[in-house]
Backbone as XML, in Angstrom:
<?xml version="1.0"?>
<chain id="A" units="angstrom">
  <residue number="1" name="UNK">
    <atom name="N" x="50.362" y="12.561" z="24.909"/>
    <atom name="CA" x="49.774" y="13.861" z="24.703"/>
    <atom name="C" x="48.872" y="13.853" z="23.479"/>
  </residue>
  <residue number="2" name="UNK">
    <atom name="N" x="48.959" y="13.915" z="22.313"/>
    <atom name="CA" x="48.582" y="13.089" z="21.397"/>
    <atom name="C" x="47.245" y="12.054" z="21.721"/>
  </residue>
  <residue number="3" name="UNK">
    <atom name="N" x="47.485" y="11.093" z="22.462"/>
    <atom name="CA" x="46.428" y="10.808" z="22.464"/>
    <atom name="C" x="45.181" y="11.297" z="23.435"/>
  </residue>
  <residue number="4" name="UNK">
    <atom name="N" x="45.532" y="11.847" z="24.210"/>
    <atom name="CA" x="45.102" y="12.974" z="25.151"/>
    <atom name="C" x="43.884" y="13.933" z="24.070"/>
  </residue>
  <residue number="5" name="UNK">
    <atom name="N" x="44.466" y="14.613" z="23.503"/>
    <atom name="CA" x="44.039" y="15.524" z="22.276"/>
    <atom name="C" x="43.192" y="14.962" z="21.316"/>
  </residue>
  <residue number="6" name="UNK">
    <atom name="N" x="43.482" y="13.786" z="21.109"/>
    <atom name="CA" x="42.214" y="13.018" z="20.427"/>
    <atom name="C" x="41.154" y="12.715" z="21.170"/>
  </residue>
  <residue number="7" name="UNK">
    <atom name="N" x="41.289" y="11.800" z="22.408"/>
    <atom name="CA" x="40.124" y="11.801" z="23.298"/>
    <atom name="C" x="39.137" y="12.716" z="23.561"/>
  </residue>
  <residue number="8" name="UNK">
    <atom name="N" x="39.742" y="14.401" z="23.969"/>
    <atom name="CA" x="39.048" y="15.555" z="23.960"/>
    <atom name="C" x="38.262" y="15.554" z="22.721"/>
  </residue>
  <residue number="9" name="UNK">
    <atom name="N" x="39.181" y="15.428" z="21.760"/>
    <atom name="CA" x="38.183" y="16.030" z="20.293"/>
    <atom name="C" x="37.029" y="15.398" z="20.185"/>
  </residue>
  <residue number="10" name="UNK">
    <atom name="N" x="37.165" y="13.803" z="20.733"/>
    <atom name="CA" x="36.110" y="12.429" z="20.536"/>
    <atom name="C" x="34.947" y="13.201" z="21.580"/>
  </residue>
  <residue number="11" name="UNK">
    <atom name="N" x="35.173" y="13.971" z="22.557"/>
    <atom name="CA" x="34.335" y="13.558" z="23.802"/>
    <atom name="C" x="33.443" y="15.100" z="23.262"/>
  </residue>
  <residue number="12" name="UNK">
    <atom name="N" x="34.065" y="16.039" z="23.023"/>
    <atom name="CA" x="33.415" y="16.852" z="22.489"/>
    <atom name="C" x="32.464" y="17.147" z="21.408"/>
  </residue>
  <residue number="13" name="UNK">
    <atom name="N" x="33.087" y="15.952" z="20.164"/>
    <atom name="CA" x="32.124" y="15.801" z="19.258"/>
    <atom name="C" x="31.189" y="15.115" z="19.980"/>
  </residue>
  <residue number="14" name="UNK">
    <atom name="N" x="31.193" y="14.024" z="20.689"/>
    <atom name="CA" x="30.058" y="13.199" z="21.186"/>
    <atom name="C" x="28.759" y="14.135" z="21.973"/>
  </residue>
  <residue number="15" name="UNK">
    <atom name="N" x="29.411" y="15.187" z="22.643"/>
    <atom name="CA" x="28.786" y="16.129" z="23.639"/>
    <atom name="C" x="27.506" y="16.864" z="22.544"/>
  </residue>
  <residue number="16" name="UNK">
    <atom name="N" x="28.647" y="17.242" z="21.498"/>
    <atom name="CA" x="27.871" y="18.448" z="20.313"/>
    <atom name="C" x="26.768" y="17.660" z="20.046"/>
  </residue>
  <residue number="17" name="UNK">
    <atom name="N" x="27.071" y="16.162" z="19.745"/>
    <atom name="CA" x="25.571" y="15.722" z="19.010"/>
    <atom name="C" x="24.505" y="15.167" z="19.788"/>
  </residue>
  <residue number="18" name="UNK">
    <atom name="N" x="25.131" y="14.711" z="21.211"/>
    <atom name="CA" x="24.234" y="14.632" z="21.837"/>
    <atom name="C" x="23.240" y="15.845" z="22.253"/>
  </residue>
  <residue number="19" name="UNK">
    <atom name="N" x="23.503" y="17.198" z="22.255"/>
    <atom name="CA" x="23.041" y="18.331" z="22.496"/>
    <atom name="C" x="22.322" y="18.219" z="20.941"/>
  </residue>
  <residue number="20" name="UNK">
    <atom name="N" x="22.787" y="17.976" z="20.353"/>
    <atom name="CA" x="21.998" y="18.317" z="18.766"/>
    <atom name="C" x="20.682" y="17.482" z="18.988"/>
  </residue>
  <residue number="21" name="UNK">
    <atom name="N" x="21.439" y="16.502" z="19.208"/>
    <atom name="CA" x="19.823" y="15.394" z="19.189"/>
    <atom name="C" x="18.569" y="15.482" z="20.126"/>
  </residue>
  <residue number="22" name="UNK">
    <atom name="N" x="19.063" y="15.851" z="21.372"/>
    <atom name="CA" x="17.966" y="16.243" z="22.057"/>
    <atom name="C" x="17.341" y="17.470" z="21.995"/>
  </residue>
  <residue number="23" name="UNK">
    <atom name="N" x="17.838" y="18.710" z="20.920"/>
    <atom name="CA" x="17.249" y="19.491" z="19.981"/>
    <atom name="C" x="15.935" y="19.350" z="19.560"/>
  </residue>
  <residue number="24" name="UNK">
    <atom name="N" x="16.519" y="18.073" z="18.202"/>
    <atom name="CA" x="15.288" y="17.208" z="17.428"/>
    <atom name="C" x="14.463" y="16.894" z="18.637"/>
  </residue>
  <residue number="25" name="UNK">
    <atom name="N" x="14.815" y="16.147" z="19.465"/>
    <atom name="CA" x="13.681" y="15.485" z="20.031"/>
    <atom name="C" x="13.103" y="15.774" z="20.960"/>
  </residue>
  <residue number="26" name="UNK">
    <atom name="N" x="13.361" y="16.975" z="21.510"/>
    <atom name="CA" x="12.492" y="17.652" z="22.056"/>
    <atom name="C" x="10.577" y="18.389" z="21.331"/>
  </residue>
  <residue number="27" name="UNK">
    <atom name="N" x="9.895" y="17.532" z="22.309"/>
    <atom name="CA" x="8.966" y="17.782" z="21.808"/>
    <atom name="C" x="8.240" y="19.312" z="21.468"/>
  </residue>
  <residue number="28" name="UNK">
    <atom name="N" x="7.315" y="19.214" z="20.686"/>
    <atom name="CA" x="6.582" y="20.330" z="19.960"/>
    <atom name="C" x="5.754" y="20.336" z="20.819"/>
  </residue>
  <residue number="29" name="UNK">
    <atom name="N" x="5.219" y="21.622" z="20.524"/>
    <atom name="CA" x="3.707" y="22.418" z="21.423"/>
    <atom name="C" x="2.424" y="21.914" z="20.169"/>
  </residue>
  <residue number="30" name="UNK">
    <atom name="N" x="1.602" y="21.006" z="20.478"/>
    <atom name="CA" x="0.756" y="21.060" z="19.329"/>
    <atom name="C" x="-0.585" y="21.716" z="20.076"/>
  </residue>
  <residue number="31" name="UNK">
    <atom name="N" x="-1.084" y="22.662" z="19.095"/>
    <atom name="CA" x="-2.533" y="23.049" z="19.857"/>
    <atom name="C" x="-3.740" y="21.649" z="20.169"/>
  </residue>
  <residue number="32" name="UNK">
    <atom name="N" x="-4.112" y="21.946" z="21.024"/>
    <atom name="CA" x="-4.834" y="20.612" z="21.021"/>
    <atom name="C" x="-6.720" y="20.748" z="20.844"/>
  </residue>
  <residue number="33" name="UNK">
    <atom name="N" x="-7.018" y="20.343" z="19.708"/>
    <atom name="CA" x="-8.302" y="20.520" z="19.448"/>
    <atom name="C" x="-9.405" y="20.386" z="20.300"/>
  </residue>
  <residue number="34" name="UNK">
    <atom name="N" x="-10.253" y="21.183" z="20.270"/>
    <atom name="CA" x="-11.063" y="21.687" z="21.097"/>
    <atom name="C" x="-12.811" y="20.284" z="20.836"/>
  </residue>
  <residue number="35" name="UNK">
    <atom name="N" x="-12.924" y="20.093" z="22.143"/>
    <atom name="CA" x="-13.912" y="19.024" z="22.071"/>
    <atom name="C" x="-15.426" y="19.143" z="20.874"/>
  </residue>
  <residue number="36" name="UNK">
    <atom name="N" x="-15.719" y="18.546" z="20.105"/>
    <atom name="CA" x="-16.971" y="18.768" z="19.454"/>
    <atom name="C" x="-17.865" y="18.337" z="19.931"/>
  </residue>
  <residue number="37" name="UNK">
    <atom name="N" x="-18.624" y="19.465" z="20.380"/>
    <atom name="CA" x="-20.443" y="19.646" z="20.766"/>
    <atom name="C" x="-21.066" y="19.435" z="19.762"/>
  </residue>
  <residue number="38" name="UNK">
    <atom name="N" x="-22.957" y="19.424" z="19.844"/>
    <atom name="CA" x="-23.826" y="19.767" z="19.186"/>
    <atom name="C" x="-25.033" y="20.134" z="20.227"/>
  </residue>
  <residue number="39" name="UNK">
    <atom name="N" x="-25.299" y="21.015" z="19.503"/>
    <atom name="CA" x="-26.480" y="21.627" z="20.204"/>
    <atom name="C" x="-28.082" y="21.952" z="19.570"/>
  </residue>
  <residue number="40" name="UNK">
    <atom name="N" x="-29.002" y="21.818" z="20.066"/>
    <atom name="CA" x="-30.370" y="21.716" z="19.188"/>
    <atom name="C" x="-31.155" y="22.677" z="19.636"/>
  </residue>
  <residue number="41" name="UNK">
    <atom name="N" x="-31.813" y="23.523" z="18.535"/>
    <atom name="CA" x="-32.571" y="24.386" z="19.225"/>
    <atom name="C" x="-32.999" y="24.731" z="17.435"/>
  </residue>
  <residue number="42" name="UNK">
    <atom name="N" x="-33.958" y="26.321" z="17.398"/>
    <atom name="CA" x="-34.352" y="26.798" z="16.509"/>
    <atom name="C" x="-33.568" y="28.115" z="15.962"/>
  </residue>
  <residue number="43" name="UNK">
    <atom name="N" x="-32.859" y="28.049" z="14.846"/>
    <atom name="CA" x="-32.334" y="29.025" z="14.148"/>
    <atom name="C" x="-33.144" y="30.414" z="14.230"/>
  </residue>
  <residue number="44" name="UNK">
    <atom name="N" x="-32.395" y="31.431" z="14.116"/>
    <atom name="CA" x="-33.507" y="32.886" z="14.190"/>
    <atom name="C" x="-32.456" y="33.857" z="13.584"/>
  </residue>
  <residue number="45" name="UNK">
    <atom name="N" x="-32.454" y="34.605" z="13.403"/>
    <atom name="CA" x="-31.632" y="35.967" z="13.299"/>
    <atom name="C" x="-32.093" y="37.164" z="14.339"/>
  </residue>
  <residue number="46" name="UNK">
    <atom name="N" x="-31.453" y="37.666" z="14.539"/>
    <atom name="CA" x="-31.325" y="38.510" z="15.426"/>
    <atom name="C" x="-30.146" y="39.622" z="15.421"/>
  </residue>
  <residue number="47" name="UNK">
    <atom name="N" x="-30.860" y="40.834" z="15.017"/>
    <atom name="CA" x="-29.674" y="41.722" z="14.524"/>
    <atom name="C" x="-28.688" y="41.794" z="14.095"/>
  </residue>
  <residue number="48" name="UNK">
    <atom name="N" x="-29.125" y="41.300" z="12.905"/>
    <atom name="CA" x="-27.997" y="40.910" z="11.755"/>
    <atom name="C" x="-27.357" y="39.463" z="12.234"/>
  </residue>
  <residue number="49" name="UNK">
    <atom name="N" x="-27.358" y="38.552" z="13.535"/>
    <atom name="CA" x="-26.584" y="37.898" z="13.429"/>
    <atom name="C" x="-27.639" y="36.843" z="14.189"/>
  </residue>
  <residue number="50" name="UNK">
    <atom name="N" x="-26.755" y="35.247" z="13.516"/>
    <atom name="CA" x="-27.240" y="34.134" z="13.843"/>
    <atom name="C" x="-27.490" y="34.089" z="14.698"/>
  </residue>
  <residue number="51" name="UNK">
    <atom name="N" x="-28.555" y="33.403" z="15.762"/>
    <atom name="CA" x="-28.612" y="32.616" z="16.777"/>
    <atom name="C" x="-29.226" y="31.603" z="17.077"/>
  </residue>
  <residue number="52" name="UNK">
    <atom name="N" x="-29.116" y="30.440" z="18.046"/>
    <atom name="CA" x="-29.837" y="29.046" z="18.254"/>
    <atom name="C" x="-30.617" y="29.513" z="19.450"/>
  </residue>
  <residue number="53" name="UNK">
    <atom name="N" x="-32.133" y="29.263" z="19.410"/>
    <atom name="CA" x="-32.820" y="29.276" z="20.224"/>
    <atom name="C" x="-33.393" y="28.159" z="20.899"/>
  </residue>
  <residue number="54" name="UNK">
    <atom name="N" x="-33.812" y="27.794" z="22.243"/>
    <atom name="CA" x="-34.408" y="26.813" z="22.903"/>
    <atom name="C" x="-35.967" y="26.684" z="22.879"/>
  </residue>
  <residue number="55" name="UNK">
    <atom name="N" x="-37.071" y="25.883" z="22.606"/>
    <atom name="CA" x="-37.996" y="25.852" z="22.933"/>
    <atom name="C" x="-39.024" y="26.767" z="23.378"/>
  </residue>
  <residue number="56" name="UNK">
    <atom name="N" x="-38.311" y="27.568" z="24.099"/>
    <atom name="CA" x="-39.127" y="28.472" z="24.965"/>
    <atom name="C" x="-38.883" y="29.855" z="24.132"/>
  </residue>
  <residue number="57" name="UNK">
    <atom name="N" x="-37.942" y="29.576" z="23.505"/>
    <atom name="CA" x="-37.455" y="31.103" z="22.074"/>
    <atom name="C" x="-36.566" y="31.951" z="23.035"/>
  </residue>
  <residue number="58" name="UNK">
    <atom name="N" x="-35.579" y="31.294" z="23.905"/>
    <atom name="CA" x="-34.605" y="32.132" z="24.550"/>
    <atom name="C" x="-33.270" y="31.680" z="24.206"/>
  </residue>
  <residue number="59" name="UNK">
    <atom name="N" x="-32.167" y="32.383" z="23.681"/>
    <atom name="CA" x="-30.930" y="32.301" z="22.963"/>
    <atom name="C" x="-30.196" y="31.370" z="23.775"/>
  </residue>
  <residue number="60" name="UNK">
    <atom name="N" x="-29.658" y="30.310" z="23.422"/>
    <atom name="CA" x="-28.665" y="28.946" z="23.543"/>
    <atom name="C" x="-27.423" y="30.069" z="23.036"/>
  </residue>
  <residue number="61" name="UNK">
    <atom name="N" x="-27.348" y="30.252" z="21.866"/>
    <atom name="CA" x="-25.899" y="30.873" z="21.452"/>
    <atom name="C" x="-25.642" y="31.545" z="20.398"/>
  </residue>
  <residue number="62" name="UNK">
    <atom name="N" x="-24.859" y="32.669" z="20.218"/>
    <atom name="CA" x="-24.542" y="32.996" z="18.837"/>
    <atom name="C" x="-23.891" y="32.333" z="18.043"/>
  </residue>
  <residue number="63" name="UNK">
    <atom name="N" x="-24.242" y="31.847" z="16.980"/>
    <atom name="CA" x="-23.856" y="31.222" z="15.879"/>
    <atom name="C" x="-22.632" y="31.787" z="14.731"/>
  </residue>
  <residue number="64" name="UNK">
    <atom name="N" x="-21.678" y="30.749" z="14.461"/>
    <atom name="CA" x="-20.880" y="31.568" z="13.155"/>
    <atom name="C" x="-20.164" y="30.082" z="12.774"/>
  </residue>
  <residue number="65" name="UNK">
    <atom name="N" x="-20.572" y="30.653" z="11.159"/>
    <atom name="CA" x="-19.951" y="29.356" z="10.068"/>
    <atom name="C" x="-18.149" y="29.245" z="10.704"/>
  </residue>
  <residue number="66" name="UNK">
    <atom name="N" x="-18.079" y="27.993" z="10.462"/>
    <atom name="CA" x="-16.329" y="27.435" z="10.897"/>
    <atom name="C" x="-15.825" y="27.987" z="9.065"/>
  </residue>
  <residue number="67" name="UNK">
    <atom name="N" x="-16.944" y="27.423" z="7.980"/>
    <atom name="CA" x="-16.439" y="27.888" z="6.666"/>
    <atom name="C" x="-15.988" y="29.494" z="5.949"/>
  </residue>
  <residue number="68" name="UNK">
    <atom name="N" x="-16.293" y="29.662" z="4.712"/>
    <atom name="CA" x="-16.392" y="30.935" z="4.488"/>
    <atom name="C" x="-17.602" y="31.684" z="3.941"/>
  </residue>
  <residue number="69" name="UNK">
    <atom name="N" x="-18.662" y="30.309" z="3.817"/>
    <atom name="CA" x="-20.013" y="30.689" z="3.750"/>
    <atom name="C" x="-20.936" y="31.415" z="4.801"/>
  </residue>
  <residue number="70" name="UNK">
    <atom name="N" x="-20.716" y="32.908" z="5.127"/>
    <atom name="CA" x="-21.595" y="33.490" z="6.214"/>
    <atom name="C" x="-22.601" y="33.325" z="6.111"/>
  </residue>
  <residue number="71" name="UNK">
    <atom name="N" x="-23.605" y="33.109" z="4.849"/>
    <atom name="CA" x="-25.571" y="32.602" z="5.170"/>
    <atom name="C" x="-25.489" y="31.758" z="4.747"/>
  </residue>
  <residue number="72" name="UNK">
    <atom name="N" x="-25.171" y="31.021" z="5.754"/>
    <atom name="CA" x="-25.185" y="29.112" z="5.935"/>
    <atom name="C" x="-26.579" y="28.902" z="6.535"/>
  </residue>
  <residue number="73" name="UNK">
    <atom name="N" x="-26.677" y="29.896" z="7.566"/>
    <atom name="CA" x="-27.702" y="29.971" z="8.738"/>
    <atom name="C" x="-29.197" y="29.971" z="7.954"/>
  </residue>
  <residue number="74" name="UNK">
    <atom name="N" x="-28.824" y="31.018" z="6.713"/>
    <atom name="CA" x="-30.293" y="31.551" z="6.208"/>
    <atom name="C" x="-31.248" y="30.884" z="5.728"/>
  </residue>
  <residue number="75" name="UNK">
    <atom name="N" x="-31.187" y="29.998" z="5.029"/>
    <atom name="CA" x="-31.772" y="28.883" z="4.863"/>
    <atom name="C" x="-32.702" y="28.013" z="5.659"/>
  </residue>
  <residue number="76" name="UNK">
    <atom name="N" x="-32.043" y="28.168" z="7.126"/>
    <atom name="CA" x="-32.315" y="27.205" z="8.713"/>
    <atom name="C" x="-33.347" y="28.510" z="9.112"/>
  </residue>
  <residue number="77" name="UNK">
    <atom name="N" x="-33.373" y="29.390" z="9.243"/>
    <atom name="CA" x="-34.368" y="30.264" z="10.259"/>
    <atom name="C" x="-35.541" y="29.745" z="9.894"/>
  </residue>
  <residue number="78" name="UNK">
    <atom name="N" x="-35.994" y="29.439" z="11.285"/>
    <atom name="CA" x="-37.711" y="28.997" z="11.743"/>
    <atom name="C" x="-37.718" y="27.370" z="11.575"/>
  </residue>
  <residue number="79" name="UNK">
    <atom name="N" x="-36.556" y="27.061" z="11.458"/>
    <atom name="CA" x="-36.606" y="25.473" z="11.557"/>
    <atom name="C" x="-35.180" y="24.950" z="12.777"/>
  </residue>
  <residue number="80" name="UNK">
    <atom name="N" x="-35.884" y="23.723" z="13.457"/>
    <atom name="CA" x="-35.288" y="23.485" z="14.387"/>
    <atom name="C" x="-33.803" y="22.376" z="14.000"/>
  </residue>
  <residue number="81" name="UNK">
    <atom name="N" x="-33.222" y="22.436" z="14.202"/>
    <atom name="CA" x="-31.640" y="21.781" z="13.690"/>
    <atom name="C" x="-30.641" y="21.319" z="14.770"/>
  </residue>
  <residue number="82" name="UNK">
    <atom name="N" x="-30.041" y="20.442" z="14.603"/>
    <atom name="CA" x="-29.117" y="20.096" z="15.335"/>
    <atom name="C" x="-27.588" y="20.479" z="14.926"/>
  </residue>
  <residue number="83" name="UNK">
    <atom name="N" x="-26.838" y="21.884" z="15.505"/>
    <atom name="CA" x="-25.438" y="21.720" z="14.852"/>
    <atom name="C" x="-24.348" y="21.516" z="15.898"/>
  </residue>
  <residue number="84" name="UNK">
    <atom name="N" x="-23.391" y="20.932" z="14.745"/>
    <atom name="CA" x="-22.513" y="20.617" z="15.647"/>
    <atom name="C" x="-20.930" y="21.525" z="15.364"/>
  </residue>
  <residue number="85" name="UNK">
    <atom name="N" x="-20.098" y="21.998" z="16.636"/>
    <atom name="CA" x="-19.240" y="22.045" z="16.516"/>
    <atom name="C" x="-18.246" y="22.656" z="17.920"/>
  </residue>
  <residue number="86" name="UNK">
    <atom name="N" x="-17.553" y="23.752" z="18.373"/>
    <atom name="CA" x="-17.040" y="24.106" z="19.152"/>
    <atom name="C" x="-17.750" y="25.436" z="19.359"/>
  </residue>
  <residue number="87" name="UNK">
    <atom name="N" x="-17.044" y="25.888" z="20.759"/>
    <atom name="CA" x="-17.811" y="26.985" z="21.627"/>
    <atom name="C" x="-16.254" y="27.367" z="21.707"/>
  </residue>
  <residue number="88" name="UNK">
    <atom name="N" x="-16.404" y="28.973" z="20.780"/>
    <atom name="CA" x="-15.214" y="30.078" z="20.975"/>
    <atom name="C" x="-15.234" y="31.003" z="22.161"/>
  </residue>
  <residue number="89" name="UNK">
    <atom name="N" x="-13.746" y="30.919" z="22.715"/>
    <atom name="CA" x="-13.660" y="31.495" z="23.998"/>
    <atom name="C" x="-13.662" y="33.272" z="24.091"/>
  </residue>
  <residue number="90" name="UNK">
    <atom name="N" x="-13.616" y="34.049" z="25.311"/>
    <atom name="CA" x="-13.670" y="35.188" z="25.229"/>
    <atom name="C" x="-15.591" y="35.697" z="25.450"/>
  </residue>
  <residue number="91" name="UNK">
    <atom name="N" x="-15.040" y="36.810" z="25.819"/>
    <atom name="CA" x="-16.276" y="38.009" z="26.448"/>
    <atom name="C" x="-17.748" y="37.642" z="25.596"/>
  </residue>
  <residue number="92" name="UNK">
    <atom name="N" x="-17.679" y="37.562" z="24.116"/>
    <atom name="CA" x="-19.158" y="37.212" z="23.178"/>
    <atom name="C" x="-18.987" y="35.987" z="22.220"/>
  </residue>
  <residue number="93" name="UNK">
    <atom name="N" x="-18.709" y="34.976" z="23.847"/>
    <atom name="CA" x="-18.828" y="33.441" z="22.866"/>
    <atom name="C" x="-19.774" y="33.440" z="21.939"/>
  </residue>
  <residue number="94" name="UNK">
    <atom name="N" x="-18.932" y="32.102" z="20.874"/>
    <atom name="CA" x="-19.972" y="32.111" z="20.153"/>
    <atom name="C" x="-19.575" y="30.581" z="19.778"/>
  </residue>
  <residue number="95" name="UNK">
    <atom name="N" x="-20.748" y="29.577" z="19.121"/>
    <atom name="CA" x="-20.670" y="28.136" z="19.130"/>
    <atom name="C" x="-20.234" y="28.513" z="17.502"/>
  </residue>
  <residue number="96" name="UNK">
    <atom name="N" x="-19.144" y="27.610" z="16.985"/>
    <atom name="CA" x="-18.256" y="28.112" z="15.563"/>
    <atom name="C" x="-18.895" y="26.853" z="15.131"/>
  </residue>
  <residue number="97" name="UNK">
    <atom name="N" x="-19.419" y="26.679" z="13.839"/>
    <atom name="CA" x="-20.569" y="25.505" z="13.479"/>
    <atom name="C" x="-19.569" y="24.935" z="12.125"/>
  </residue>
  <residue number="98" name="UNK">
    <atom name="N" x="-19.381" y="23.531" z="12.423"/>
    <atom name="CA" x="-18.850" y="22.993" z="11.037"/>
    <atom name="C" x="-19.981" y="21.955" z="10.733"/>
  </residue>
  <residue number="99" name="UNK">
    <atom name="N" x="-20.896" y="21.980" z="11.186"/>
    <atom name="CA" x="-22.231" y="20.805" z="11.194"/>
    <atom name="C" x="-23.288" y="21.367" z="11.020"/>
  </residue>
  <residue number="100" name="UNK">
    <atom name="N" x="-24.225" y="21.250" z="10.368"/>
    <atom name="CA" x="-26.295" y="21.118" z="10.211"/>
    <atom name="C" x="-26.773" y="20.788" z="10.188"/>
  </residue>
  <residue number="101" name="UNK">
    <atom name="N" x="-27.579" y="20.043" z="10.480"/>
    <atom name="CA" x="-28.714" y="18.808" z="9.927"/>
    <atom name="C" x="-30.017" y="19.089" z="10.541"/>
  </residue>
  <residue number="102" name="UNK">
    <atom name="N" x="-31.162" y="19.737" z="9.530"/>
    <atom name="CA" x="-32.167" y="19.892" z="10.313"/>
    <atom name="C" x="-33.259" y="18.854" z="10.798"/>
  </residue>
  <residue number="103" name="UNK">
    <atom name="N" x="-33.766" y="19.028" z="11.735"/>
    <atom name="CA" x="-34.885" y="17.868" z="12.698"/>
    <atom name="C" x="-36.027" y="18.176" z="12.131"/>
  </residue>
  <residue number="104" name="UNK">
    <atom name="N" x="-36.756" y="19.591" z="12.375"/>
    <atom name="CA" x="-38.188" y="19.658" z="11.856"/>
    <atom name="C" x="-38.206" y="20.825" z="10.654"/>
  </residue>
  <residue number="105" name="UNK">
    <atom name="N" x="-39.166" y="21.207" z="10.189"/>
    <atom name="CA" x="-39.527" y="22.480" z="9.507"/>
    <atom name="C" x="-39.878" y="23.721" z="9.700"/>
  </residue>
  <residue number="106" name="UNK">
    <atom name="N" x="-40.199" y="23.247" z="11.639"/>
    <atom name="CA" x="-40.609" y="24.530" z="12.682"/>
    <atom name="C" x="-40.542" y="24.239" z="13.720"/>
  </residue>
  <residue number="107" name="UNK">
    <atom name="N" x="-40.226" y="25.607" z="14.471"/>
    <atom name="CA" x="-40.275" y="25.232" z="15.740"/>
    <atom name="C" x="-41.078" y="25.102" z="16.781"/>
  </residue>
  <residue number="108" name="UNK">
    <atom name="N" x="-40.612" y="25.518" z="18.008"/>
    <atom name="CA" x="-41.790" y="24.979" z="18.861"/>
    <atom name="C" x="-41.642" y="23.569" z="19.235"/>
  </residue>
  <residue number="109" name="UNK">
    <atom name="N" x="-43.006" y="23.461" z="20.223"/>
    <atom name="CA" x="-43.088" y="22.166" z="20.979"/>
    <atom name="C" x="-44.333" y="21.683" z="19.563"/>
  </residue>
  <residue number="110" name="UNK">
    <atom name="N" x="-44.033" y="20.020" z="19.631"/>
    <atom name="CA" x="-44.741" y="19.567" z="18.640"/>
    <atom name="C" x="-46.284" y="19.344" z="19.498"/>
  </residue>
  <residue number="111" name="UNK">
    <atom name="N" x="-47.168" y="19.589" z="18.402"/>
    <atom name="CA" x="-48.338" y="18.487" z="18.933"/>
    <atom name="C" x="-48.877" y="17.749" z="18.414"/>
  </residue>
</chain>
């Protein structure tokens, strides 16, 4: 009997930690980062807010700093740039820019 009563106690502790451990090791939800674009066109403003324009001067996307610098942009209007970063989801996407690097000094088609 006796040893009966020990066995239980053994099989139960074994149970508890096996339940404990697959606790730990059950995996986490990690968000999974969103692919990085870049996109090229000509900076502009447009009612109060950034946008990248194409060649032809028709809006590619609304623009917004990934930083906490909001006139990042200001600097870039009327010059053509390549930025790079992600496209935020929902009703008034907008391309979230952690990249700049400008191409020309103006836009337009060159001649």
């Amino acid at each position: 009997m006796k040893f009966q009563a020990v066995m239980l106690g053994v099989v139960f502790c074994l149970a508890a930690r096996a339940a404990d451990g697959r606790s730990r090791a059950a995996p986490t939800s990690k968000s999974v980062p969103a692919a990085q674009l870049s996109l090229t066109g000509c900076i502009d403003e447009q009612y109060g807010q950034y946008v990248l324009l194409d060649d032809q001067m028709l809006k590619i996307a609304s623009l917004q700093s990934a930083g906490s610098e909001k006139d990042v942009f200001a600097k870039y209007v009327g010059h053509e740039v390549q930025v790079r970063g992600t496209r935020s989801s929902g009703p008034k996407a907008t391309f979230i820019v952690t990249g700049i690097e400008q191409i020309r000094d103006n836009c337009g088609p060159t001649k």
